[in-house]
C-alpha positions in Angstrom: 141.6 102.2 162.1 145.1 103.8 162.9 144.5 106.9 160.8 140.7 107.2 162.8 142.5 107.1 165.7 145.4 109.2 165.1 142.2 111.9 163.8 140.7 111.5 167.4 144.0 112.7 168.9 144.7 115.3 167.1 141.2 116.7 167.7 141.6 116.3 171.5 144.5 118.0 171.4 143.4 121.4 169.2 140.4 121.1 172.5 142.6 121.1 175.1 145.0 123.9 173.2 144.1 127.6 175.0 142.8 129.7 172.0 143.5 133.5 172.5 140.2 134.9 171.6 140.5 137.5 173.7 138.2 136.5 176.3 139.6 136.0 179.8 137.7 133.3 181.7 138.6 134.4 184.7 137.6 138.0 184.4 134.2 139.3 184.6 132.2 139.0 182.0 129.5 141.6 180.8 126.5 141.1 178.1 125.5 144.5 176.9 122.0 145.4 176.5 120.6 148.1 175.0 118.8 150.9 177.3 116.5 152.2 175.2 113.7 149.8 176.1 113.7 146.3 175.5 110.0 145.3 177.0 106.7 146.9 175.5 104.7 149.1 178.0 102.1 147.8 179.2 101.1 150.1 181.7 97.6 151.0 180.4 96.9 147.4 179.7 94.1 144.9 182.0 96.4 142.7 182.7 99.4 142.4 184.5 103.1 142.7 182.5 104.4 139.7 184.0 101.7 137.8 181.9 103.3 138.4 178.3 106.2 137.1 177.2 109.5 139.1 177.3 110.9 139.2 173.8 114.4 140.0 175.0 115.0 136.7 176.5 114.0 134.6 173.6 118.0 133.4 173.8 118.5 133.1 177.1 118.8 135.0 180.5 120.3 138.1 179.6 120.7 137.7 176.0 119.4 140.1 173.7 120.3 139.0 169.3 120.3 142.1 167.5 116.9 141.6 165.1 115.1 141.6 168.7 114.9 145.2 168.7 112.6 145.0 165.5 110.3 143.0 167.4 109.4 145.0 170.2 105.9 145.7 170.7 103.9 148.6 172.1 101.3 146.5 173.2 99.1 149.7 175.3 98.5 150.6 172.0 98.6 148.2 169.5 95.3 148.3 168.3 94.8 151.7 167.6 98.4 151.8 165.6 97.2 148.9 163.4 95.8 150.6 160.0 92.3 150.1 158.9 91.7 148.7 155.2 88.1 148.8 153.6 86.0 145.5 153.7 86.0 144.9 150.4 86.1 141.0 149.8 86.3 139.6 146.4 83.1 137.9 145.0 84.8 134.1 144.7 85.3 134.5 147.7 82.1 133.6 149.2 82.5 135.3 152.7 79.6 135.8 154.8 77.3 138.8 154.6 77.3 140.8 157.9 74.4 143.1 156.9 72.4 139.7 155.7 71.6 137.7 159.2 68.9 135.3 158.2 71.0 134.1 154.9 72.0 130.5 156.2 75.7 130.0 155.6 76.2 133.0 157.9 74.1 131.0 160.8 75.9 128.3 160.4 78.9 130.2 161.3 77.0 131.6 164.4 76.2 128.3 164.9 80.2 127.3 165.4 80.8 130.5 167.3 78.4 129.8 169.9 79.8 126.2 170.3 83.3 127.8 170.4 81.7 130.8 172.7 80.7 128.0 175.0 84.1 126.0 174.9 86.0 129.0 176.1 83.3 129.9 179.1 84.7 125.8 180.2 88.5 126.2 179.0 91.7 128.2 178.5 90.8 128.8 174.7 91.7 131.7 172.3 93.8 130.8 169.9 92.6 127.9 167.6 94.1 126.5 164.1 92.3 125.9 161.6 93.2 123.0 159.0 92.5 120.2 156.8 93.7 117.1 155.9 93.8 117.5 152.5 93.9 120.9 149.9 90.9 122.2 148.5 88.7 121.3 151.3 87.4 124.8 152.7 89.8 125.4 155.6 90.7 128.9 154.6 86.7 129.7 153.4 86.0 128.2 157.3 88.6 130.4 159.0 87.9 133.5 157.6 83.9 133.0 157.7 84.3 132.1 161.4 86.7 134.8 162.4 83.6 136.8 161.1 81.1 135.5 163.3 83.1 136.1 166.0 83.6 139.2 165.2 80.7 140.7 164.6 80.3 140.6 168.7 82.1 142.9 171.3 85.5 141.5 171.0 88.5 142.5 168.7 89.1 139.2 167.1 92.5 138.4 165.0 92.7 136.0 161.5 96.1 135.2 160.8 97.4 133.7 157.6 100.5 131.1 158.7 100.1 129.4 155.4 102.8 130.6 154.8 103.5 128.0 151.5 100.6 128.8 149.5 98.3 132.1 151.3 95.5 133.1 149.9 93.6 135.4 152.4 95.2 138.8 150.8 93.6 138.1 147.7 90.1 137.4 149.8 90.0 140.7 151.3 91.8 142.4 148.3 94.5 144.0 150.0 98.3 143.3 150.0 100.3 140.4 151.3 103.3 142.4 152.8 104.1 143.5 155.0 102.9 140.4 157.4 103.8 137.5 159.8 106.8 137.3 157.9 108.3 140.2 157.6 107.5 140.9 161.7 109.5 137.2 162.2 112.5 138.8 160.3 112.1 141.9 162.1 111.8 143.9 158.7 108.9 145.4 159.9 107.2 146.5 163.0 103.7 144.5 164.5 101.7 147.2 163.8 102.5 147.7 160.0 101.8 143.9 159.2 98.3 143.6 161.3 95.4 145.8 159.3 91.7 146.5 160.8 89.1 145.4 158.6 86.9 148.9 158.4 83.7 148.9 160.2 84.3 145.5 162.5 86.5 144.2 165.1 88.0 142.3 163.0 92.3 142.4 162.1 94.0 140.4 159.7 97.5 139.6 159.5 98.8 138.4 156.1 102.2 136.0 155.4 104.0 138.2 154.6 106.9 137.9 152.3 107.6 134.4 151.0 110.1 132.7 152.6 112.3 129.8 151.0 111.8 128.1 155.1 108.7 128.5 155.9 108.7 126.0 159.1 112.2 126.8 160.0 110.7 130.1 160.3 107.7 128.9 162.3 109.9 127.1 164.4 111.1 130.8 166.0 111.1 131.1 169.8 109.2 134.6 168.9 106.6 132.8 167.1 105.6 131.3 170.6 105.8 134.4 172.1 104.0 136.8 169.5 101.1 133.9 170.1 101.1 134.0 173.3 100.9 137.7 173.5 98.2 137.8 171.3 95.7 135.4 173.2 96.2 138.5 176.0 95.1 141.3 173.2 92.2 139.0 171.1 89.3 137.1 172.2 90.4 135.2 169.6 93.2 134.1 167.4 92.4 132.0 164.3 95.2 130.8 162.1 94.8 129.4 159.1 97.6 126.9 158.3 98.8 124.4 155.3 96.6 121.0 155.2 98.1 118.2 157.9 98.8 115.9 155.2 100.8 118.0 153.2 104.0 119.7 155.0 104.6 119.6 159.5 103.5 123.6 159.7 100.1 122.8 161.1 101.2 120.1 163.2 103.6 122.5 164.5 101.4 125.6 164.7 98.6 123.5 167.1 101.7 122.7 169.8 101.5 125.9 170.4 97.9 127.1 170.5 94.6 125.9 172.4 93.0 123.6 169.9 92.2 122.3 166.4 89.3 122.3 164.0 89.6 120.5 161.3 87.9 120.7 158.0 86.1 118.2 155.6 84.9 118.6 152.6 81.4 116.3 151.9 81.8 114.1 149.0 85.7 114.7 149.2 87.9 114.1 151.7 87.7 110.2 152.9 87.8 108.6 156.3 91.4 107.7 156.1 93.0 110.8 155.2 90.7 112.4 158.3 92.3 109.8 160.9 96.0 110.3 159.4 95.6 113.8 159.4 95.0 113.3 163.1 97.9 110.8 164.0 99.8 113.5 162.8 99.4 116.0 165.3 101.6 115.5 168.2 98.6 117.2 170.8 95.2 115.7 171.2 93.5 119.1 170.9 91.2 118.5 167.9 88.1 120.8 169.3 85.8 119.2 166.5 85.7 118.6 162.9 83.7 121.1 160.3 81.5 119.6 157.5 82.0 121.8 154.4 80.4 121.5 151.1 77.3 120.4 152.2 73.9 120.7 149.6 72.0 124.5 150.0 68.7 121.9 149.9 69.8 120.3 153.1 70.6 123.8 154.7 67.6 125.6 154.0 65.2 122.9 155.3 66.8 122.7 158.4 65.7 126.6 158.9 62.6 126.5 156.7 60.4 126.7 160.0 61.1 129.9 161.0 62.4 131.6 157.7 59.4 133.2 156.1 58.6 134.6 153.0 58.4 138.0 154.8 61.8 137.9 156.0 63.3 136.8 152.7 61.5 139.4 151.0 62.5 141.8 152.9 66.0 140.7 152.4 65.6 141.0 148.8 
């Protein structure tokens, strides 16, 4: 114990020691921040700066860490910087048809927008997660089909991929993974390079990105807040798509920070238990509702059979 002790001293004493690092307490102390502008411009926006976040203070009042520069945002005009990719999904990928209204997966979507729709007119609601409990149980098939829906109104309407472990929404729309979420975090690349307009709808899509070694260190980023928050002010809606619940804290993380949950089951799959753990898990009670996926084409069609007629699905055909 004498040695433990003796340790304890020693350390109090290199503590109390003055260290000449140069810096004089008792002088006046300046931080320097660069002049060349710091906070996006927001002048042409319809709503008021003071409602987005200010990236520079991220670190505290007056602090500014170097790769914030990267991260600046023109958010005036973001959306007509982002670049437009042709909607060109691939065929497993089973996304709704836009040009094909009476074909029933896609009303089932519109279905869960107008509840959604609805839920906002009552609520604060724009940016939702989208999970599951378990892999393999449609939550990336549901976010992607519903950020559809949604977009097909008036409304730009944004589908990030923050699964950042395993993403799979590039290869849905056919288009690259970088740059993305990722590379923005790292400040490797500008917003507007890693967001992309899908052509002919109001729909953007962010990718991951580069693959990180820490993907929820990464996600646990003051400026992942922030970048959130700002986009709830630029979308009607902002739909992540996130690693199951049961499987790694990212999604438990991601839905602290936005305005609600939906989780996905799969019929025939995912069991009662692993649906209630999945929700013990999340530290906010903000489960919106819970999506049925996988459920027979038989069942579907009957429930529209009375007012689908054979004229309508011939002249689909």
């Amino acid at each position: 114990m004498s040695r433990v002790h003796d340790a304890l001293r020693r350390a109090e004493q290199l503590l109390e020691a003055p260290v000449d690092d140069g810096f004089d307490a008792g002088a006046e102390q300046t931080l320097s921040v660069p002049e060349d502008g710091e906070l996006p411009d927001l002048s042409g926006m319809d709503y008021a700066a003071s409602d987005l976040p200010a990236y520079g203070n991220a670190y505290g009042p007056g602090v500014v860490r170097a790769e914030s520069k990267g991260m600046q945002v023109d958010w005036r005009n973001f959306l007509s910087r982002c670049r437009v990719i042709p909607f060109h999904p691939a065929p497993e990928a089973h996304l709704i048809d836009i040009e094909r209204p009476h074909e029933i997966p896609g009303e089932e979507f519109r279905s869960l927008r107008t509840r959604l729709n609805h839920m906002q007119s009552q609520q604060d609601l724009h940016a939702i997660v989208v999970t599951s409990a378990s892999p393999a149980e449609g939550k990336t098939f549901t976010a992607i089909n519903l950020a559809l829906a949604q977009a097909q109104l008036e409304s730009p309407v944004l589908i990030a991929d923050l699964d950042l472990r395993r993403p799979v929404i590039h290869n849905m729309f056919q288009c690259e993974k970088s740059p993305g979420f990722s590379d923005f975090l790292l400040a490797d690349r500008p917003l507007e390079e890693c967001v992309r307009r899908i052509e002919g709808t109001n729909l953007y899509f962010m990718p991951a990105g580069t693959q990180v070694k820490n993907p929820l260190e990464l996600l646990n980023m003051r400026q992942v807040k922030y970048t959130i928050d700002a986009f709830r002010k630029v979308f009607n809606w902002v739909i992540l798509d996130t690693p199951p619940l049961l499987f790694s804290a990212d999604a438990n993380l991601l839905a602290t920070l936005t305005d609600g949950t939906i989780i996905v089951v799969r019929i025939g799959a995912t069991t009662y238990d692993n649906v209630i753990r999945a929700m013990q898990t999340l530290c906010e009670n903000n489960v919106l509702g819970i999506v049925a996926n996988g459920a027979r084409a038989g069942e579907l069609y009957s429930k529209y059979a009375y007012y689908y007629t054979k004229t309508d699905a011939a002249e689909d055909e």
